[in-house]
ZAMARGU-4260 file (C-alpha; in steps of 0.2 Angstrom, whole numbers, plus 5000, padded with zeros to 4 digits):
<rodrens>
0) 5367/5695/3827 | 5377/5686/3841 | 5371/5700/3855 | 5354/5695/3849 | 5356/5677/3851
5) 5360/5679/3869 | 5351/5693/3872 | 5336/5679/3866 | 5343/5664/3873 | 5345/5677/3891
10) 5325/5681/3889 | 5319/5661/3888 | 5332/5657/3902 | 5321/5670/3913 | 5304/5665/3907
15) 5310/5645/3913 | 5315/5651/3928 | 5299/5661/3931 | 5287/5647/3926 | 5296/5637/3936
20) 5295/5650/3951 | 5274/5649/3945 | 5276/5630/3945 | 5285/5629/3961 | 5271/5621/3971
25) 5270/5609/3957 | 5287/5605/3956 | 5288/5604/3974 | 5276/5591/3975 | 5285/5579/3963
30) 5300/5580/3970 | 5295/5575/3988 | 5288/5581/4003 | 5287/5600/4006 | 5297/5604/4023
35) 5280/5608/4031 | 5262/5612/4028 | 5257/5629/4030 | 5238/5633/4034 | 5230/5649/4032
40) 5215/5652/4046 | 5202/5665/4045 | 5193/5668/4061 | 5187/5682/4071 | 5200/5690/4084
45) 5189/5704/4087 | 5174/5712/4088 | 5158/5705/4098 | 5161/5687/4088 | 5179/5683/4098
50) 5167/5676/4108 | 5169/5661/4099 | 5182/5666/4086 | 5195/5665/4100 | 5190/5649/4105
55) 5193/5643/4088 | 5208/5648/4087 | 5214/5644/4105 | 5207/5625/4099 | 5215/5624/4083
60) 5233/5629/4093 | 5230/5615/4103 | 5225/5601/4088 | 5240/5608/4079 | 5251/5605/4092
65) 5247/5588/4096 | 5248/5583/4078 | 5263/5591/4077 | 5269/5581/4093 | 5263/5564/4084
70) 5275/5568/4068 | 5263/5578/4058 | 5256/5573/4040 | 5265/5561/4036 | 5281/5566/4044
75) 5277/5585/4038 | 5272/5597/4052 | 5261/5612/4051 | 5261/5629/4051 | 5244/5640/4054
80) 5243/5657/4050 | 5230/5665/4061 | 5221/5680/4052 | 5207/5692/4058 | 5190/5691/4050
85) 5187/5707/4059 | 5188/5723/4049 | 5177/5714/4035 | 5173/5706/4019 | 5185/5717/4008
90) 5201/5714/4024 | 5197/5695/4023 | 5198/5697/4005 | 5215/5703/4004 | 5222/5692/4017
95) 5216/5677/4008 | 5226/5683/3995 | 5241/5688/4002 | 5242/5672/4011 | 5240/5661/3995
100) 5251/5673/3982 | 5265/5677/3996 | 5266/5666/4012 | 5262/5649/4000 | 5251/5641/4010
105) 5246/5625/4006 | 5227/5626/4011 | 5215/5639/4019 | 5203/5636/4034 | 5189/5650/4030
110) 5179/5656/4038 | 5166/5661/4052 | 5155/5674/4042 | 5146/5668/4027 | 5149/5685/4018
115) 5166/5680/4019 | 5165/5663/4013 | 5155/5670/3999 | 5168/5680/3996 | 5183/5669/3993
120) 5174/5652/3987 | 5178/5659/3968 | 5194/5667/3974 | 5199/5649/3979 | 5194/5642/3962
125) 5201/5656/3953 | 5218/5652/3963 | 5217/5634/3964 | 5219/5633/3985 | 5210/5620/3994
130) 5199/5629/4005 | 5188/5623/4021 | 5175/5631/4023 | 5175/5627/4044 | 5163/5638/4051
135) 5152/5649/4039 | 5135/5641/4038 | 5126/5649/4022 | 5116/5633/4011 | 5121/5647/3996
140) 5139/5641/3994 | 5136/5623/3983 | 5118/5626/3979 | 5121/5642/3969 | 5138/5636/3962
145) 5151/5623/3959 | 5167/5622/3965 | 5182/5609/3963 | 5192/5617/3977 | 5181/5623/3991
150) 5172/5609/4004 | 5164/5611/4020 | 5167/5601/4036 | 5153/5605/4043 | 5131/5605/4042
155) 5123/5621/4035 | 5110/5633/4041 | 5095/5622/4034 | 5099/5610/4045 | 5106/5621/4060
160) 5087/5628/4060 | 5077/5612/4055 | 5083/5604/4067 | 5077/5613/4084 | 5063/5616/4075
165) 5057/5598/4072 | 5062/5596/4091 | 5050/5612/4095 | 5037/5604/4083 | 5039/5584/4092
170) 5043/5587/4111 | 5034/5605/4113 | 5022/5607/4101 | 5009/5616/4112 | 5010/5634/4103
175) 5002/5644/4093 | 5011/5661/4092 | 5029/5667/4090 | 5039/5679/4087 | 5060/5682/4081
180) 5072/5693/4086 | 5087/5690/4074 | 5100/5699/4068 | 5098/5709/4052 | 5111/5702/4041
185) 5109/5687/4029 | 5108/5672/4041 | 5096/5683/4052 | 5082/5683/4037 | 5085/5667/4028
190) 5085/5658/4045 | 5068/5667/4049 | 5061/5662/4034 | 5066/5643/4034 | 5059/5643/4052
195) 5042/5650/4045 | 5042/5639/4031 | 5044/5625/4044 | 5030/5628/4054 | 5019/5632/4039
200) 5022/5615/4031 | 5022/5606/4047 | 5010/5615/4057 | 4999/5629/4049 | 4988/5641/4058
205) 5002/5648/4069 | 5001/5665/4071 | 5019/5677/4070 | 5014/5692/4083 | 5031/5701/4081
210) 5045/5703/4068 | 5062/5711/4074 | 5080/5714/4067 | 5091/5723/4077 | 5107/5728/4068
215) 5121/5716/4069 | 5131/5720/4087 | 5118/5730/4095 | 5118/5733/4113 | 5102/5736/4118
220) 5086/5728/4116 | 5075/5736/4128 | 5064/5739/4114 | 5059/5722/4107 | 5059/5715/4125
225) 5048/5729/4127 | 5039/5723/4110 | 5037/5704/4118 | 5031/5706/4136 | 5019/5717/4124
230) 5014/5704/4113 | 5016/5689/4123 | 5023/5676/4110 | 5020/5656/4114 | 5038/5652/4107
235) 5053/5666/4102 | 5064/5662/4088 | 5083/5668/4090 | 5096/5663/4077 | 5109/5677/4084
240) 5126/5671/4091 | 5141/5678/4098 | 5139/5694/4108 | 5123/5699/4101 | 5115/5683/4107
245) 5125/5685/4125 | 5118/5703/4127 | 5100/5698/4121 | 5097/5684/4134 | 5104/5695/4149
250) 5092/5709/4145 | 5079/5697/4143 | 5081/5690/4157 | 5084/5704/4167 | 5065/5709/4162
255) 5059/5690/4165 | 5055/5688/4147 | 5063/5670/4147 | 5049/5665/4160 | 5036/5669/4149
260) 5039/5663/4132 | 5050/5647/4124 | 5063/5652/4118 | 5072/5641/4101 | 5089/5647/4100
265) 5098/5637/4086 | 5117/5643/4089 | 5112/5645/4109 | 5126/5629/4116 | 5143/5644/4114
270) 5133/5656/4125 | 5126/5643/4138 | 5145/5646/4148 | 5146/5665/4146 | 5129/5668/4152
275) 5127/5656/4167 | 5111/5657/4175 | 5103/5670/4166 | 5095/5657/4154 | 5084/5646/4166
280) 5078/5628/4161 | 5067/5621/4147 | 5072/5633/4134 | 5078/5624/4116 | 5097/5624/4113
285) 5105/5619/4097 | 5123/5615/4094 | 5127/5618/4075 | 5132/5600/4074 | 5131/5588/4086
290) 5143/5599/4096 | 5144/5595/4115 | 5154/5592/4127 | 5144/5580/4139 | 5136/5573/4121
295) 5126/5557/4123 | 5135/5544/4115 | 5150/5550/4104 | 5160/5538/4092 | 5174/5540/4103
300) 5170/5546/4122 | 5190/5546/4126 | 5194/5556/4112 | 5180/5568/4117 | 5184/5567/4137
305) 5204/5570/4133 | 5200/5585/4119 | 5188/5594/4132 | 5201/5591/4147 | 5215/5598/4137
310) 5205/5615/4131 | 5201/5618/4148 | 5216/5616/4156 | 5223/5628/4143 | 5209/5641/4142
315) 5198/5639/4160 | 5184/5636/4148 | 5175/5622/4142 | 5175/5620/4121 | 5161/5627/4111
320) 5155/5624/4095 | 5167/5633/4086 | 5180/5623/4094 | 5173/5608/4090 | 5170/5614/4069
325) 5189/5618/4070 | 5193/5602/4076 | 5182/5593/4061 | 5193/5604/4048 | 5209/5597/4057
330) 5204/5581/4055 | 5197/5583/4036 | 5214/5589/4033 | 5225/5575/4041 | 5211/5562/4032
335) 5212/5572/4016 | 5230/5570/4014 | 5231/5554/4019 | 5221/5547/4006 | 5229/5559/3993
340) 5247/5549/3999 | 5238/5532/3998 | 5230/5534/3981 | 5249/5541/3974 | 5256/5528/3984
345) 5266/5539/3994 | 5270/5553/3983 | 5268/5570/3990 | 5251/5577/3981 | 5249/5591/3970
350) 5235/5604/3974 | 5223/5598/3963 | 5226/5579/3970 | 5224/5587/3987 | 5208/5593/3984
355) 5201/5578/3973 | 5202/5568/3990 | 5193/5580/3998 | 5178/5572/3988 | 5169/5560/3996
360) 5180/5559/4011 | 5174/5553/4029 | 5183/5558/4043 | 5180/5555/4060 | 5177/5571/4072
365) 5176/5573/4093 | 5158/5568/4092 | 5153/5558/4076 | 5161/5554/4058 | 5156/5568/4044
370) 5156/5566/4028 | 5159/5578/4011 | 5147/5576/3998 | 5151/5575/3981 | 5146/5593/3979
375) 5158/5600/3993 | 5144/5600/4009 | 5149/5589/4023 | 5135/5580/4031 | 5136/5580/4050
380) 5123/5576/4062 | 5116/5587/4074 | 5111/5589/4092 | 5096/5599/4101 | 5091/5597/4118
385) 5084/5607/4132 | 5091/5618/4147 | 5091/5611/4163 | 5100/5615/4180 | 5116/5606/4185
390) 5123/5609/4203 | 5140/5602/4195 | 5141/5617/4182 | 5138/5636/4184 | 5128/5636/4169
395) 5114/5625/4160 | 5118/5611/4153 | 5108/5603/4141 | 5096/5586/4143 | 5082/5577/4133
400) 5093/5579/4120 | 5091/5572/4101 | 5104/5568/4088 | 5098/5571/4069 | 5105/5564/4058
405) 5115/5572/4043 | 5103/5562/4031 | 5090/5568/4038 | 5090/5586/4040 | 5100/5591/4026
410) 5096/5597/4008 | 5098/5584/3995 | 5112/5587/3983 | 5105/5598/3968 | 5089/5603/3978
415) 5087/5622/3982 | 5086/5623/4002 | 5069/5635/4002 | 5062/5624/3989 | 5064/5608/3997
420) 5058/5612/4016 | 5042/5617/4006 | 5039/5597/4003 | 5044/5592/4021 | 5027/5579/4026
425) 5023/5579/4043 | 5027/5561/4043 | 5045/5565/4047 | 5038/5570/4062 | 5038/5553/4066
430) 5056/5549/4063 | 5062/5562/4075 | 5075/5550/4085 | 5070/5550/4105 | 5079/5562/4118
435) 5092/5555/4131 | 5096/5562/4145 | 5113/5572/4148 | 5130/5565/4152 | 5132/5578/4165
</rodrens>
């Protein structure tokens, strides 16, 4: 009966200690601070989108750094782990994982597909790990669920392709035909179908002469350049980015195609650097934000000035998008916890506290405060403008440009994305802010 009683008393003394192992994070957090923050980021390393993936990561090095050399969070420093987005969905998948159940990161920064971000939005709630969505665009995430541990710091694809396209319809309305060349994937069709629904509310009668989607990293398109000296489109729509986008624009312009048509390019500001003059003036540029380096009037124009200095000095580049969407995660994070440690007054914050001040948070970015919505979406403005020549830069830089705001291009809260650009009036039209020039 004794061996029994210890062999009982043995079995609970494990169990504590293995819910206390479970707890750990818990435990952690009410005893004080941890001895640093670790942060799991997804991004590509490889493959045709290291285009921008590695500019990400090269950017979030450097914010870390500086934080880091400022004292961290709150005395805490941090910690990324870098991994690849590369191989794919079911890769990302297990990483996420394997970060969250073996390394212990406090937080995850994922990620620039939206297949992946589909992917591990319910693998973060499942887990309990706030998770940043910091690149992926997909309106699908908070309007087809809800989640109490996933936010993103950045716009969506509704308005990444509304506005260009209320600058198309505004400042160069003069067409009547277009064309797409997008990448056949998800984003490639819903953003083709948002443009279309655009023009149909806003201006009907506009004829679509040519309907292409190349497979995702091709490396030719001699045959729909062929296809659109063919069928001479007014305007051509491209929502591609990373390589794809870089490749399509040389060979286009290698066949004059971007003398003869408009092209609307809503990811087009990472490529402007890359391709240099093959993209001549007057074509429509969209930033995914209001993402620019010479941007117009930012909240803070030192901040912006010293950010843009650094990452060239480090990388002989300018920053891109991506860099800039890393950035506004950074800052999320160090705003977020902050007012977690306000609101406990001072006490390190569970998880679940972590992500509760994720809600409703404003936090300032390189260009212009975002805010999180209370359903997870961040609302951030977003700039368009056009190409022009600069004798100062090797490539185009962009003027005439307009600053949307958040507000005003973004679905409302509860509101299905396709559904709601069917009710657009063309009285919005008329709130289309006006253009200023460029910085450059």
């Amino acid at each position: 009966m004794r061996s029994d009683i210890l062999t009982r008393r043995a079995a609970l003394a494990a169990l504590g200690v293995g819910a206390l192992a479970l707890s750990g994070r818990r435990v952690q957090a009410q005893a004080g601070k941890p001895d640093e923050i670790k942060v799991g980021i997804a991004t590509y390393l490889s493959g045709p989108a290291s285009v921008f993936g590695v500019p990400a990561r090269q950017a979030a090095e450097l914010l870390i750094e500086e934080l880091n050399a400022a004292g961290g969070i709150a005395g805490v420093k941090l910690r990324p782990i870098f991994f690849d987005e590369g191989p794919g969905v079911d890769h990302f998948v297990a990483e996420y994982r394997r970060l969250v159940q073996s390394e212990k990161v406090d937080l995850m920064f994922a990620a620039i597909s939206s297949a992946d971000c589909l992917a591990c939005a319910p693998i973060a709630e499942e887990m309990k790990r706030p998770t940043l969505l910091w690149d992926c665009s997909t309106q699908r995430i908070f309007e087809e669920a809800h989640y109490d541990y996933v936010f993103r710091t950045i716009g969506n694809s509704t308005p990444e392709v509304l506005a260009p396209v209320l600058y198309l319809l505004k400042y160069k309305p003069n067409f009547s035909t277009v064309a797409v060349v997008n990448q056949d994937y998800v984003w490639g069709r819903d953003s083709w179908t948002m443009f279309k629904t655009i023009v149909e509310r806003l201006k009907p009668g506009v004829r679509v002469v040519a309907e292409m989607f190349p497979r995702f990293g091709a490396t030719d398109y001699s045959s729909e350049v062929t296809r659109l000296l063919a069928t001479k489109p007014d305007v051509v729509f491209n929502a591609s980015w990373g390589g794809d986008l870089d490749t399509f624009i040389r060979q286009a312009a290698d066949r004059k195609l971007l003398e003869r048509s408009l092209f609307v390019l809503p990811l087009g500001e990472s490529s402007l650097e890359r391709v240099g003059k093959s993209l001549p003036p007057g074509h429509i540029i969209g930033a995914r934000g209001d993402h620019w380096f010479l941007h117009p009037s930012p909240e803070d124009a030192k901040r912006l000035a010293a950010f843009t200095e650094n990452f060239r000095k480090r990388t002989g580049v300018y920053p891109i998008y991506p860099c800039f969407h890393m950035a506004q995660a950074v800052f999320a994070m160090k705003a977020a916890y902050e007012k977690a440690l306000v609101t406990k007054g001072g006490v390190w914050p569970t998880d679940a506290e972590l992500a509760a001040a994720f809600k409703g948070l404003q936090f300032p970015s390189l260009t212009s405060p975002v805010k999180i919505r209370e359903d997870g979406q961040g609302l951030a403005n977003m700039l368009v403008g056009t190409t022009v020549a600069d004798p100062k830069y090797s490539f185009p830089i962009l003027a005439d440009m307009v600053v949307f705001p958040g507000e005003m291009v973004t679905t409302p809260v509860g509101k299905s994305s396709f559904e709601w650009l069917k009710t657009l009036e063309p009285d919005i039209l008329s709130r289309v802010p006006q253009p200023v020039t460029s910085r450059g």
